[in-house]
C-alpha positions as CSV (number, residue, x, y, z in Angstrom):
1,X,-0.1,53.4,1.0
2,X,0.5,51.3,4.1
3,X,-2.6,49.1,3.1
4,X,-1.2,48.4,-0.4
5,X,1.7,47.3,1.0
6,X,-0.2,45.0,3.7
7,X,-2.4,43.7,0.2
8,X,1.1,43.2,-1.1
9,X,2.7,41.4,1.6
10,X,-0.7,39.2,1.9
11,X,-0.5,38.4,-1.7
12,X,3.2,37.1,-1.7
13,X,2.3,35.3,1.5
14,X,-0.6,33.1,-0.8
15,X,1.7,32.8,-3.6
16,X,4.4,31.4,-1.1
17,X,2.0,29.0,0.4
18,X,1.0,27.5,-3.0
19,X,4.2,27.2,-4.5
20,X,5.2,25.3,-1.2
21,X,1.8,23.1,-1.3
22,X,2.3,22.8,-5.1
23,X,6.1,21.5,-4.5
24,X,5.8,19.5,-1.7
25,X,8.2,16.8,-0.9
26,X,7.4,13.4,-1.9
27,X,9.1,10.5,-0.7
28,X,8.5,7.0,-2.4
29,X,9.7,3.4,-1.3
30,X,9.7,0.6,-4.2
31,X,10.2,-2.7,-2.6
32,X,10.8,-4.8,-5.9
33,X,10.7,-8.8,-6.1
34,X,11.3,-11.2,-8.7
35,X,9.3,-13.9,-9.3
36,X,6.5,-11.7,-10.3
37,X,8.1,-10.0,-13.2
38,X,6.2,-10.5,-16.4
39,X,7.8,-13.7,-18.7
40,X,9.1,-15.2,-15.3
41,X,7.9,-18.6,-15.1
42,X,10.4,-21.2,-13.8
43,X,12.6,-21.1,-11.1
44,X,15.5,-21.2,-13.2
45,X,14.5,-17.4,-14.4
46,X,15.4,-16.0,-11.0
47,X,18.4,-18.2,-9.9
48,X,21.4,-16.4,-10.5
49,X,22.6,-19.9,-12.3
50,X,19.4,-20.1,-14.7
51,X,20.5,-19.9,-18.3
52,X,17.5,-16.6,-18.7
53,X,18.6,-14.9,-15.1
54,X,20.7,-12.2,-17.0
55,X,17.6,-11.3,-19.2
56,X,15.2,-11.3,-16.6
57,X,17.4,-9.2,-14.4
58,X,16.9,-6.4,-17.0
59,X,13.8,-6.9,-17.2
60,X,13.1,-6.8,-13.0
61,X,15.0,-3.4,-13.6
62,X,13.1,-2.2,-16.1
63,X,9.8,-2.3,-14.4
64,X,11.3,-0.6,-11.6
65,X,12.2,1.8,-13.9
66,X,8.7,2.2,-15.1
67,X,7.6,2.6,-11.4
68,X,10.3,5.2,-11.0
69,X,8.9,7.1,-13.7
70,X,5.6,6.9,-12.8
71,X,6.5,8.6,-9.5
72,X,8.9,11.0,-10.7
73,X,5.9,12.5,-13.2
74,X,3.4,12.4,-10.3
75,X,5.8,14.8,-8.2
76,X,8.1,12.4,-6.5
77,X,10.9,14.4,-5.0
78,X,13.0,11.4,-3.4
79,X,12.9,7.6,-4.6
80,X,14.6,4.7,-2.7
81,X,14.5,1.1,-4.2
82,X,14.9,-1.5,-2.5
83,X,16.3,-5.0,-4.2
84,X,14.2,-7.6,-2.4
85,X,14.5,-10.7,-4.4
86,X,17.1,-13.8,-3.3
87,X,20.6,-12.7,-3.1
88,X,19.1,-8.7,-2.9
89,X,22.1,-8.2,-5.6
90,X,19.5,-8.3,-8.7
91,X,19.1,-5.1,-10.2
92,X,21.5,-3.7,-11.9
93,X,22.4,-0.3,-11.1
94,X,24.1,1.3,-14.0
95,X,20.2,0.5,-15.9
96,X,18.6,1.8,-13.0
97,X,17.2,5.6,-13.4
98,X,19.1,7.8,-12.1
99,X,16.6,9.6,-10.3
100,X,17.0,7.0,-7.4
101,X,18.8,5.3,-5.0
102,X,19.6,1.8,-4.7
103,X,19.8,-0.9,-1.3
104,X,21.5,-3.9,-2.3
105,X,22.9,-6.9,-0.5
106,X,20.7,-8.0,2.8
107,X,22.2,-6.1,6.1
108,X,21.2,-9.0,8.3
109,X,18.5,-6.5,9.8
110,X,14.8,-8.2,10.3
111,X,13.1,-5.7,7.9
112,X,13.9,-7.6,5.0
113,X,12.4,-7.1,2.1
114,X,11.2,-3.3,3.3
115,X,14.6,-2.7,4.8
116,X,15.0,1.7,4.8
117,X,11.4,2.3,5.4
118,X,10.2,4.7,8.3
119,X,7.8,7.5,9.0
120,X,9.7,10.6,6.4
121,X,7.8,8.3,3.3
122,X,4.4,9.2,2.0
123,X,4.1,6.0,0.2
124,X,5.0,2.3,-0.6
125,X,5.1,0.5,-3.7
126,X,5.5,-3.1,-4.7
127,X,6.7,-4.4,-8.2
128,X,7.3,-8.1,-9.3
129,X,5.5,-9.7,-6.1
130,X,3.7,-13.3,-6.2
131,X,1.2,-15.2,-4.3
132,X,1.7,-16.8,-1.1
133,X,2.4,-20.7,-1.2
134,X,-0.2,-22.8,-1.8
135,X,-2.3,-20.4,-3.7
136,X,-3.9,-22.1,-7.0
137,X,-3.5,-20.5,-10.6
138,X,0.2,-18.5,-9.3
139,X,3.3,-18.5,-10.4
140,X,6.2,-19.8,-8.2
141,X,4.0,-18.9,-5.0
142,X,5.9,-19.0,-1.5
143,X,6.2,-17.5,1.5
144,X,9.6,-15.8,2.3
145,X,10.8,-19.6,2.0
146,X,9.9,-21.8,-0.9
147,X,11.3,-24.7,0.7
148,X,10.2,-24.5,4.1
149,X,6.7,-22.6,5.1
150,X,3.8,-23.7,4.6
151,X,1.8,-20.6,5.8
152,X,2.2,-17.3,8.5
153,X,-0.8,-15.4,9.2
154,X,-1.0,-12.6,12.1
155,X,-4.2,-12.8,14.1
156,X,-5.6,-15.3,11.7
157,X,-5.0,-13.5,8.8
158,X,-2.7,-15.4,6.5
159,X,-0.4,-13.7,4.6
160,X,1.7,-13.3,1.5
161,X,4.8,-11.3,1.3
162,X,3.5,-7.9,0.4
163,X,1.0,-8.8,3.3
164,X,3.6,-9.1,5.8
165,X,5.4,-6.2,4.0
166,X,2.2,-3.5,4.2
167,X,2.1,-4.3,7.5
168,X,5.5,-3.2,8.1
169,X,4.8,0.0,6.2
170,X,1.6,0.4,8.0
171,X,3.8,0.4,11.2
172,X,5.0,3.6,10.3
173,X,2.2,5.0,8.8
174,X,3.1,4.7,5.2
175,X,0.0,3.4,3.1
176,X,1.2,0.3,-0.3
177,X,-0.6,2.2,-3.2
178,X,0.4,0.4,-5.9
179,X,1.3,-3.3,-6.7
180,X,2.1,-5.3,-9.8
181,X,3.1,-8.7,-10.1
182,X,1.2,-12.0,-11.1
183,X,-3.2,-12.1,-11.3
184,X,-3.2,-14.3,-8.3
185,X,-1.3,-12.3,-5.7
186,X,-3.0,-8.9,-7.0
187,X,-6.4,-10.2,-6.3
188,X,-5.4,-11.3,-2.8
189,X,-3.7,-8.0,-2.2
190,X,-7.5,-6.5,-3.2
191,X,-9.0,-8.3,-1.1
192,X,-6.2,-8.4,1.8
193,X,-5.6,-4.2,1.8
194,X,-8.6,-2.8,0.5
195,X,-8.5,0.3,-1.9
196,X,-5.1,-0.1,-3.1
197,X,-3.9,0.2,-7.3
198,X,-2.8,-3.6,-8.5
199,X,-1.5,-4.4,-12.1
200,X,-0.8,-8.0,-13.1
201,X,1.5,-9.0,-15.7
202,X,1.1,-12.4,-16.2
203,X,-2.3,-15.3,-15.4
204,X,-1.1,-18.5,-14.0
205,X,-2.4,-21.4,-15.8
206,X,-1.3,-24.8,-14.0
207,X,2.6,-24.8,-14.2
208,X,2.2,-22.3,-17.2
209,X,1.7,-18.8,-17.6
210,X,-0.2,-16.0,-19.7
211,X,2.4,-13.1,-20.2
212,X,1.5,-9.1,-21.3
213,X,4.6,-8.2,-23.3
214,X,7.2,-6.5,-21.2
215,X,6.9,-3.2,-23.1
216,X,3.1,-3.2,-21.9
217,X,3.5,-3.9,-18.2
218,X,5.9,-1.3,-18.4
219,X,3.3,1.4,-19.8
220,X,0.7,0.4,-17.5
221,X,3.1,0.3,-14.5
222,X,4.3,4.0,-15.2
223,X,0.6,5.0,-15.7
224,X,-0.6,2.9,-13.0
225,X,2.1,4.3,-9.9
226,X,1.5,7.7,-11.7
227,X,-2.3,7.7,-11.0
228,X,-2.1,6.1,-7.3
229,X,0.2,8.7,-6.5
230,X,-2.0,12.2,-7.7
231,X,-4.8,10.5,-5.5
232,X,-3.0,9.7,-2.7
233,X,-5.7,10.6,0.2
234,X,-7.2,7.8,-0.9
235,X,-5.1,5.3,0.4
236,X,-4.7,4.4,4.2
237,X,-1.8,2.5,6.4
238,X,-2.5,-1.4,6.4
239,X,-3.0,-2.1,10.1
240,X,-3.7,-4.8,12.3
241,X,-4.8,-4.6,16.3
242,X,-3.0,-5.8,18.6
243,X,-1.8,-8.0,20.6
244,X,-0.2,-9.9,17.6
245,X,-0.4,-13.8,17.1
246,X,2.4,-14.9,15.2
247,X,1.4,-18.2,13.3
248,X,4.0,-20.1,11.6
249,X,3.2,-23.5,9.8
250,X,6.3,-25.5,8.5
251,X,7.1,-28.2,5.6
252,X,9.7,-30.5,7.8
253,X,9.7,-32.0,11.9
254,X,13.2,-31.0,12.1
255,X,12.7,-27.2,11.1
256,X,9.6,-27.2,13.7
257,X,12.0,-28.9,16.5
258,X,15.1,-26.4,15.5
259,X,12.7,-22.9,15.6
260,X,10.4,-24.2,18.7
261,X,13.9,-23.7,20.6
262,X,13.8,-19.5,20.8
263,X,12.3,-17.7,23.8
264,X,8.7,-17.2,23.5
265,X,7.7,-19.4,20.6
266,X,5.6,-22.5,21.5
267,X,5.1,-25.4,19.5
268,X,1.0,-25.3,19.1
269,X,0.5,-27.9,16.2
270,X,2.5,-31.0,14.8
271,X,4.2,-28.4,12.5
272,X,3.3,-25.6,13.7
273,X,4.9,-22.5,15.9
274,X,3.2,-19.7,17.9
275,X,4.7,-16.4,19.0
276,X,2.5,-13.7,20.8
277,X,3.7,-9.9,21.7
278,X,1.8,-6.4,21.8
279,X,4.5,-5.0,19.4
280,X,4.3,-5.5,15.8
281,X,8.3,-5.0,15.8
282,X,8.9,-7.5,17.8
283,X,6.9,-10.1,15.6
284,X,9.0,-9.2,13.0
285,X,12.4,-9.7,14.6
286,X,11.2,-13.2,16.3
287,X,9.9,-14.3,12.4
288,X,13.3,-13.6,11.4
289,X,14.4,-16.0,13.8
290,X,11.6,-18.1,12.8
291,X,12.5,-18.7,8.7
């Protein structure tokens, strides 16, 4: 009798332990821009003044959506979205699934864009991101600033915005598993992260662009966050070593002269600025001062 019961207690012991590996809690961040949304073309799309902004809106909302869903049937048990394009006040909430939660509105914090993440999420996402400026064959590429960096690569490695933003969620440990935006920018990312799931939307061609219909990026979105997230182990933290060389290359002498003027940044080019520190953190406050 006493070893049936010691069989017993055993067996409710496994079923325990693969109900709790089998319901584990999975915590997503979704940093979503905007000029990468499929139909965007024009800066007038994404400028809360543009005659199309209201339509594109729902349309940045409902790719998150499809991202949200894709997690949510992968086992996601907590989703936070972050609103990263322009005024941060895109998105509109009452569309936005329920099965999330919502930052809006810039806090004045130097995380930015990835503003909320830390080391309790188990994976990043990126939806509606573009190509870093100067990149040919994209779609309204910049660089945090359309109108006034040229470049910013750490160690020598230049980088777009989901760049700079992996390496924030690599800080903590948190590997980018998916990203969808325009061709350009997901073939960078490739080549940039490494083994990371891309989708793109849209195919710049000169000032133009090549469009999926928004029903289809939504389908492949959902299937594409859904099938990064069931392999998971295969994705790692994006990481660089440090000590950390901040590189910052401007469009105007006056900009140059204005930033050169914080401690620790050195003017090492005619418009160019130079920060160096051991902590990735600090970078990223000192580029906040630096844009």
């Amino acid at each position: 009798m006493k070893r049936q019961l010691m069989i017993f207690l055993a067996l409710i012991c496994i079923a325990n332990s693969v109900f709790t590996q089998g319901h584990k809690k999975l915590k997503i961040f979704i940093s979503v821009d905007m000029e990468g949304i499929t139909g965007v073309v024009n800066w007038e799309d994404v400028r809360r003044n543009g005659k199309d902004y209201e339509y594109f809106r729902q349309i940045m909302t409902k790719e998150t959506n499809a991202a949200i869903e894709g997690a949510l049937e992968a086992g996601a048990t907590e989703i936070i979205v972050r609103d990263s394009h322009g005024s941060a006040r895109n998105i509109l909430p009452e569309m936005l699934h329920k099965n999330s939660k919502l930052i809006r509105d810039w806090s004045g914090g130097f995380m930015s864009m990835m503003e909320g993440i830390d080391r309790t999420f188990d994976a990043v996402i990126f939806i509606g991101y573009h190509a870093k400026a100067g990149t040919p064959n994209a779609i309204l590429e910049h660089t945090m600033s359309s109108a006034n960096i040229l470049d910013i690569s750490v160690n020598n490695v230049s980088l777009p915005e989901a760049g700079l933003n992996a390496l924030i969620a690599g800080y903590y440990d948190v590997p980018v598993v998916f990203v969808a935006g325009e061709k350009a920018l997901c073939d960078h990312v490739k080549r940039l992260l490494g083994n990371v799931e891309t989708f793109a939307v849209k195919e710049g061609l000169g000032n133009a662009a090549l469009s999926l219909h928004p029903e289809v990026s939504r389908e492949r979105i959902r299937e594409g966050v859904k099938n990064a997230l069931l392999n998971l182990e295969k994705f790692k933290p994006y990481k660089i070593t440090s000590p950390y060389t901040l590189v910052v290359k401007y469009k105007n002498e006056e900009l140059v002269h204005e930033k050169s003027l914080h401690p620790g940044v050195k003017r090492t080019g005619d418009w160019e600025l130079t920060y160096r520190s051991d902590d990735l953190l600090d970078i990223m406050k000192t580029f906040r001062l630096m844009h």
